[in-house]
N, C-alpha and C positions, 0 to 999 in steps of 0.2 A: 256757505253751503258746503258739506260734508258729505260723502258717499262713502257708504261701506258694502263689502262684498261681508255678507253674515250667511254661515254655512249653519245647518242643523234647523232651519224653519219649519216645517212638516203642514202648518195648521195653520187656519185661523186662529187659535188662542195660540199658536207661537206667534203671530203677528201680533197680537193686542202685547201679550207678556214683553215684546221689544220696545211696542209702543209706550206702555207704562212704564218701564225702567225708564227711557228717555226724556218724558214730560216730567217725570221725579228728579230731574235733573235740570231742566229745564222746560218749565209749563207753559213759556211762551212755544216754543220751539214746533216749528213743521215738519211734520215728519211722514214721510210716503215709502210704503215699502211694498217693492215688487218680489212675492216670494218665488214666483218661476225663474228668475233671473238674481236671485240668492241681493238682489240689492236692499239698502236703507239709507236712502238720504236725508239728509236731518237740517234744517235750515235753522240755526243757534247760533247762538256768540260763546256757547259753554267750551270749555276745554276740549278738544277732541278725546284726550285721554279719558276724561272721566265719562263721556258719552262711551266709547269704546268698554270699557270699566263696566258701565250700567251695561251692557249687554253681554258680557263674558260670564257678569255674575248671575245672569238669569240661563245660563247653560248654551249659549252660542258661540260658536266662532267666528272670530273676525278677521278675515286675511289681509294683508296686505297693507299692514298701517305701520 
């Protein structure tokens, strides 16, 4: 299991758009995201980088990795 602190969330479709980057990465993957608290934890065997990767390229940031 993975936690990321992801700045720039605003929405609910910025939550689905982090969601679908990371099941395009991995479809099995669980994934819960608290956006009042900038988290996303991602429960995968996928690379962290490319999880990280999938969501920089959908316009967030990621601190602390």
């Amino acid at each position: 299991m993975q936690t990321f602190t992801v700045t720039g969330m605003t929405c609910g479709h910025c939550e689905q758009a982090v969601r679908k980057a990371l099941l395009a990465i991995d479809p099995q993957a669980q994934v819960t995201i608290d956006r009042a608290q900038n988290r996303v934890t991602v429960e995968s065997s996928a690379d962290k980088d490319k999880l990280v990767h999938a969501i920089e390229e959908e316009g967030y940031t990621v601190q602390g990795t």
